[in-house]
C-alpha positions in Angstrom: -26.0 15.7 -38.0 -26.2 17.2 -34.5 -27.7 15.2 -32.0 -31.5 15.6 -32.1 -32.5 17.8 -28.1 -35.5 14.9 -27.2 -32.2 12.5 -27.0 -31.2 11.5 -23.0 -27.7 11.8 -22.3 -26.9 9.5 -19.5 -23.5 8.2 -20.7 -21.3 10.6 -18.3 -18.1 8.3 -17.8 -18.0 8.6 -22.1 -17.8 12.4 -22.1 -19.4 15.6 -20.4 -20.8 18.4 -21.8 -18.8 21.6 -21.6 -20.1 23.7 -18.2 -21.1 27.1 -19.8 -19.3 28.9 -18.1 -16.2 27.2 -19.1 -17.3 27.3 -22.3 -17.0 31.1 -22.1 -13.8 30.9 -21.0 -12.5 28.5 -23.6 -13.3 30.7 -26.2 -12.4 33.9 -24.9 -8.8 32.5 -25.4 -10.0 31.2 -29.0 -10.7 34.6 -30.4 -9.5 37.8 -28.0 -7.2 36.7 -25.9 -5.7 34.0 -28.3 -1.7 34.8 -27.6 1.2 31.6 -27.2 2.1 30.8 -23.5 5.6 30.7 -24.6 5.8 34.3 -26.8 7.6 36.4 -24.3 8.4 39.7 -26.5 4.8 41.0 -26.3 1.1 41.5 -24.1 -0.6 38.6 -25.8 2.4 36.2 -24.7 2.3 37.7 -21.4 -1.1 37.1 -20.7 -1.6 33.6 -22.1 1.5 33.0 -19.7 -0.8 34.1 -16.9 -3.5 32.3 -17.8 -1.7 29.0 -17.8 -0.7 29.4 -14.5 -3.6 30.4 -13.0 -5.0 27.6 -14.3 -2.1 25.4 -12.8 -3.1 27.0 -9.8 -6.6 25.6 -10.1 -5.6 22.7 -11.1 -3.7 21.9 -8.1 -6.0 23.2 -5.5 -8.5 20.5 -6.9 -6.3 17.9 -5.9 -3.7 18.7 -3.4 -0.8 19.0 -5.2 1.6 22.0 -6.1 1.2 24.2 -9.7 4.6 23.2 -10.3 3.7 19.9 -10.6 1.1 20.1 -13.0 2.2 19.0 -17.3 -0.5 19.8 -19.5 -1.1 17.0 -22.0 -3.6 16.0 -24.5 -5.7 13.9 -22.0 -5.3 10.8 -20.2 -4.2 8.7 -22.7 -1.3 10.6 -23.5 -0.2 11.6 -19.4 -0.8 7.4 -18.5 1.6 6.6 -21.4 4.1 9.6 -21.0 3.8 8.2 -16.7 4.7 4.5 -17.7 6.5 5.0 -21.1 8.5 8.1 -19.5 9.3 5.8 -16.1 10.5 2.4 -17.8 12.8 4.4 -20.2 15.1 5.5 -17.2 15.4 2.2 -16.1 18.5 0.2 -17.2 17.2 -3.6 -17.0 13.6 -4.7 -17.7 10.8 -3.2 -15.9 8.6 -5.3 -12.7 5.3 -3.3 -13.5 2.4 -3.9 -10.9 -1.1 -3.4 -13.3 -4.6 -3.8 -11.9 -6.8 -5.9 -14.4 -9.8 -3.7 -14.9 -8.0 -0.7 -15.6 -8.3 1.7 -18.9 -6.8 0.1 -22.3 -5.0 3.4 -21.8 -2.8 1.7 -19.1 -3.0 -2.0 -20.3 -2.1 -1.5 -23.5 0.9 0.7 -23.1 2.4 -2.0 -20.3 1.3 -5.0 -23.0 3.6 -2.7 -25.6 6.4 -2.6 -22.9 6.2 -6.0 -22.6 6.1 -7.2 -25.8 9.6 -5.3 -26.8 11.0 -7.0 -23.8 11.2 -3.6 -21.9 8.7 -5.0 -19.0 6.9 -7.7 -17.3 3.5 -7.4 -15.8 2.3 -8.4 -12.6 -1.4 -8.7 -12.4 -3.4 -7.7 -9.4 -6.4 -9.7 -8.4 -10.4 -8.3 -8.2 -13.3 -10.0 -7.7 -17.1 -9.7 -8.7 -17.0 -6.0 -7.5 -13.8 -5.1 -9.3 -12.5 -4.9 -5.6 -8.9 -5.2 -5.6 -7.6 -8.1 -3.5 -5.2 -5.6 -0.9 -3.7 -8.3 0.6 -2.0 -9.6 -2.7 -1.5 -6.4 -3.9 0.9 -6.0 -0.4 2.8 -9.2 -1.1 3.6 -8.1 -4.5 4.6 -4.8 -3.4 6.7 -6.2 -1.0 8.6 -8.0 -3.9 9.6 -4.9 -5.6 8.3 -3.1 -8.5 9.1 -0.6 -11.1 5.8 1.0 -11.1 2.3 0.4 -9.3 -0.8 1.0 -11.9 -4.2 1.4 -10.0 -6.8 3.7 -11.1 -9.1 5.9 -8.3 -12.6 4.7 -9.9 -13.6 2.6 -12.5 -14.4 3.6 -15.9 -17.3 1.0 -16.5 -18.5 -0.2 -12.9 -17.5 2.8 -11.1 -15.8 0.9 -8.1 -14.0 3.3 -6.2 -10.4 2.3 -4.9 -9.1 3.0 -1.0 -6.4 5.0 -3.0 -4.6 6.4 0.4 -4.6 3.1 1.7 -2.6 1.7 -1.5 -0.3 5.0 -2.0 0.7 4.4 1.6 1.3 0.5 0.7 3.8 2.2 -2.9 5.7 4.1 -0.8 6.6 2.1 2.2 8.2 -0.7 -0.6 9.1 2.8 -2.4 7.8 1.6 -6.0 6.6 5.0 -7.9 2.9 4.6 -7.8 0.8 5.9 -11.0 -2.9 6.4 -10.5 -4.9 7.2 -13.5 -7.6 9.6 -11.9 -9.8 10.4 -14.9 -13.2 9.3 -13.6 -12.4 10.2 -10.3 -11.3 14.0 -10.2 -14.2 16.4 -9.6 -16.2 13.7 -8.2 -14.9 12.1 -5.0 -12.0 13.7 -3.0 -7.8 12.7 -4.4 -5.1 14.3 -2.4 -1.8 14.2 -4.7 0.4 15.3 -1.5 -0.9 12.9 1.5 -1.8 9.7 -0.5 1.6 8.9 -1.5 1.1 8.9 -5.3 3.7 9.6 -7.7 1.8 10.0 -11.3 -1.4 11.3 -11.4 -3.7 11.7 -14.6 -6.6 13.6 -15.2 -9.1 14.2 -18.6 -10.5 17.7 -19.0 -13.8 15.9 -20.8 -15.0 14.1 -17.5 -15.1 16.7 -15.4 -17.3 19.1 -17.9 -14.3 20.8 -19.8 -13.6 20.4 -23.5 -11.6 17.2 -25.2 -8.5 17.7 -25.8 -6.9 18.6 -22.9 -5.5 16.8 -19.7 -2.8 16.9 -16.9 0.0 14.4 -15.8 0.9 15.5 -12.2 4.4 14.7 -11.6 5.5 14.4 -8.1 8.5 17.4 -7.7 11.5 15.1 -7.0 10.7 13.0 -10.0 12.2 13.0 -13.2 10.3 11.3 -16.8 12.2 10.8 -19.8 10.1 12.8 -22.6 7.9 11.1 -24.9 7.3 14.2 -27.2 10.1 16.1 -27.9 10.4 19.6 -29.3 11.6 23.3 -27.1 11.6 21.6 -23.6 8.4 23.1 -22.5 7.0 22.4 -19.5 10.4 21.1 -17.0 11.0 19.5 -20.3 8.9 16.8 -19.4 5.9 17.4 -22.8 7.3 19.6 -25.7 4.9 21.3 -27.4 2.9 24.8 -27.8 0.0 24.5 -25.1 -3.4 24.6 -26.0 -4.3 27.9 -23.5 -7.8 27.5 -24.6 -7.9 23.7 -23.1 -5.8 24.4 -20.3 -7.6 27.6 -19.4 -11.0 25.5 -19.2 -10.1 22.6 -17.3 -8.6 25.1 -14.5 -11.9 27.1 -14.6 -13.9 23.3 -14.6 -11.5 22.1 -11.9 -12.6 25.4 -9.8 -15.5 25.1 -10.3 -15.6 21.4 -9.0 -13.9 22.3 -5.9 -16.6 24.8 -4.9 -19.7 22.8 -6.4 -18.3 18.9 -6.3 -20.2 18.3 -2.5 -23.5 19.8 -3.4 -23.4 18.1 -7.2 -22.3 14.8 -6.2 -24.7 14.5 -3.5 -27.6 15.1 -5.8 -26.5 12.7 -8.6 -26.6 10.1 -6.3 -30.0 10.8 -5.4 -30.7 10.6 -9.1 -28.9 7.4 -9.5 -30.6 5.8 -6.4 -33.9 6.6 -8.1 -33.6 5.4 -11.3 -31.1 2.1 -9.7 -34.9 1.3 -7.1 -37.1 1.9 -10.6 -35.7 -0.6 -12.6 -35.3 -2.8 -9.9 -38.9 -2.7 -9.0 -39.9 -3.4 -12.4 -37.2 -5.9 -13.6 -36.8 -8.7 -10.6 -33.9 -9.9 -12.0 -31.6 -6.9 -12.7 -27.9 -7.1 -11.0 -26.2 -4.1 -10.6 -22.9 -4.5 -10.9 -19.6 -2.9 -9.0 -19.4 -2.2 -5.7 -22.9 -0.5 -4.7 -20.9 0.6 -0.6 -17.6 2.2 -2.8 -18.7 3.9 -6.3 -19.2 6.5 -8.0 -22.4 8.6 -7.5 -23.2 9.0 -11.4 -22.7 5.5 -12.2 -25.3 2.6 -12.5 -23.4 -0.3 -14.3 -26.5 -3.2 -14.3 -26.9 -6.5 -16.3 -30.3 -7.9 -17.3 -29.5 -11.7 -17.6 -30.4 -13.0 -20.6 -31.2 -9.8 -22.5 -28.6 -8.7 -25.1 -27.1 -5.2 -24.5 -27.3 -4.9 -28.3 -31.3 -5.5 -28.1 -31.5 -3.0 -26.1 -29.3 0.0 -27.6 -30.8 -0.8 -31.0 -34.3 -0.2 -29.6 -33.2 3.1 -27.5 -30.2 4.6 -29.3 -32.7 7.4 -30.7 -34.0 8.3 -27.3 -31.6 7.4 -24.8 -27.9 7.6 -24.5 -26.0 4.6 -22.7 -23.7 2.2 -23.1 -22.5 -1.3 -23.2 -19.1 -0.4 -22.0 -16.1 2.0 -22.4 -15.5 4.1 -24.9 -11.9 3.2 -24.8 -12.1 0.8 -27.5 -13.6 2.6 -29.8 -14.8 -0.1 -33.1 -14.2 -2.6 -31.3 -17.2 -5.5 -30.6 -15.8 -7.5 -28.0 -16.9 -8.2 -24.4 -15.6 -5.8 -21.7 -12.2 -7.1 -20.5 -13.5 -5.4 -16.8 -16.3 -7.5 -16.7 -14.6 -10.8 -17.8 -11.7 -9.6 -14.9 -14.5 -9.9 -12.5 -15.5 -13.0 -13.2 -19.3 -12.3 -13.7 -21.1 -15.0 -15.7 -21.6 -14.3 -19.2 -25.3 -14.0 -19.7 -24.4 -11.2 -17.4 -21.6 -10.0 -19.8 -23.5 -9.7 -22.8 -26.5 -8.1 -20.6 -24.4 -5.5 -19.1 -25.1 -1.7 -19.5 -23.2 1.4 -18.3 -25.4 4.1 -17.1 -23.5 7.8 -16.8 -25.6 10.5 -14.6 -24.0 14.1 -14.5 -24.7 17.6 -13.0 -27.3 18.5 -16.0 -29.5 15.6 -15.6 -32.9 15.9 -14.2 -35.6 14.1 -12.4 -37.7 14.3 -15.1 -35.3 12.4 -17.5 -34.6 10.0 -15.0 -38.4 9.0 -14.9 -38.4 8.7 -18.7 -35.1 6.6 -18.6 -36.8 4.7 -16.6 -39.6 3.9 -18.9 -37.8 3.2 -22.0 -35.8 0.5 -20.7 -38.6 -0.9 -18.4 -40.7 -1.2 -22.3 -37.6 -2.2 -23.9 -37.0 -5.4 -21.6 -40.9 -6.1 -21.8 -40.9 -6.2 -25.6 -37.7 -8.3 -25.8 -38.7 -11.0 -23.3 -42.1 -11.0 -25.3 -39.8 -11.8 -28.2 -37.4 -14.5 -26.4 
């Protein structure tokens, strides 16, 4: 059943819809122009060819880096575990692997796997109640070695930004490889692969309003990764496998795209999200909103209503509103958010805690009606309490 049209979507960190004029493009290279990258003994081979590395090109002019350094993947998931799976397995002796705590389940769980065969030990970086990360520890650890430094650019559920110049410079001047997972922060708020001193950078197609199923691992150019996937050496040899041109062709259209609209955009989502953050704070005293409100993303409003069950809520609005208690990472799973619990934040403000995604397609008039619906929803819960 398709989502019904009088349905808000404000759950933007989840998933974006497809820009249509990406959308145009994707399918272009679905139907007429639907040759395999790597067939070189005719036109449509030659011109899917192209098209990959124009979109490289894209790609890399988004964030700094060079074409060459771009490996299409499947998404995030797969570049973060190909980054940290593809690092440890050169190394000869167990891995020292530097992990922030509120990262995505994509990075945590891959480094809990590592160290559960005995291939890695974690360190654990500190954050407190704004999922700031505590830079002083992070340089004494750094300065004790490492094989690898995991910190992501922004948050997936708070939207915290991270100074991630400031802790590349920190990786490379102890000279540990330095992977920054850069899914909720590419197309939104500036990342320079070259100057920041990042080794591993990866990026999802489906945040930045091109279709699922694709994403990037950028690998720095003197940097080698043992293979995860294995199957013709494709790309430096680095990620077997035929490439999805329709995929890869959108996210270099979305990532152009960003470049040339990411000011303008940004700026006016965070005039949305300052709206609807000063509604619901006039109308429910008590509200915390959560994350760092000086470093964050402009689309996100992470808040907790103390007191009020997150599931309350969603049960009353899932039919007319879109949001979310947490990440869509762990998909099935009913537990409390481990970002939250990182942060330390008291647990009537756990279980009250809602993720708020705004995007490019959002309007002011949705934003009003958002608004309302959770305003009524408290009301009639409290009347129930």
């Amino acid at each position: 059943m398709a989502a019904s049209k009088d349905i808000i979507y404000l759950d933007y960190h989840s998933t974006t819809p497809v820009d249509p004029r990406v959308a145009e493009k994707v399918m272009s290279y679905m139907t007429s122009d639907f040759g395999n990258a790597s067939s070189v003994d005719h036109v449509y081979g030659d011109e899917a060819a192209q098209a990959v590395k124009r979109a490289c090109q894209q790609v890399a002019e988004l964030i700094g880096a060079s074409p060459k350094e771009i490996i299409f993947t499947s998404g995030a998931t797969e570049s973060i575990n190909l980054a940290i799976q593809g690092q440890i397995a050169k190394l000869d002796k167990p891995a020292r692997i530097i992990v922030s705590p509120v990262e995505h389940k994509a990075v945590l769980d891959t480094c809990k796997a590592l160290a559960k065969k005995g291939l890695a030990e974690i360190t654990w970086l500190r954050v407190n109640q704004q999922a700031q990360i505590d830079l002083e520890h992070l340089e004494k650890v750094c300065s004790e070695g490492a094989s690898l430094l995991c910190v992501m650019a922004a948050n997936n559920e708070v939207g915290t930004a991270y100074p991630i110049e400031q802790i590349g410079a920190m990786a490379q001047q102890y000279h540990i490889p330095f992977l920054c997972d850069a899914s909720q922060a590419v197309g939104k708020i500036p990342i320079d692969f070259q100057d920041w001193g990042i080794t591993y950078l990866a990026i999802s197609g489906h945040k930045l309003y091109a279709p699922k199923g694709i994403g990037v691992l950028v690998v720095k150019k003197d940097c080698d990764l043992e293979p995860i996937i294995y199957g013709g050496g494709h790309q430096r040899g680095i990620r077997s496998g035929t490439l999805n041109v329709p995929g890869i062709v959108g996210l270099g259209e979305a990532c152009k795209l960003r470049q040339l609209e990411m000011t303008a955009d940004e700026d006016a989502i965070a005039i949305l999200r300052n709206r609807l953050q000063n509604l619901l704070q006039a109308a429910i005293p008590d509200l915390v909103v959560n994350g760092d409100s000086n470093n964050r993303l402009a689309g996100n409003l992470h808040i907790s209503i103390p007191d009020v069950p997150n599931s309350a809520i969603i049960a009353r609005l899932r039919h007319q509103l879109a949001i979310s208690t947490g990440a869509a990472c762990s998909s099935g799973v009913v537990a409390p958010s481990h970002v939250l619990q990182a942060m330390n934040l008291a647990e009537n403000l756990i279980e009250g805690a809602l993720r708020i995604g705004i995007g490019k397609f959002t309007t002011q008039a949705e934003i009003q009606i958002a608004s309302s619906l959770l305003v009524d929803a408290v009301n009639q819960i409290h009347q129930l309490l």
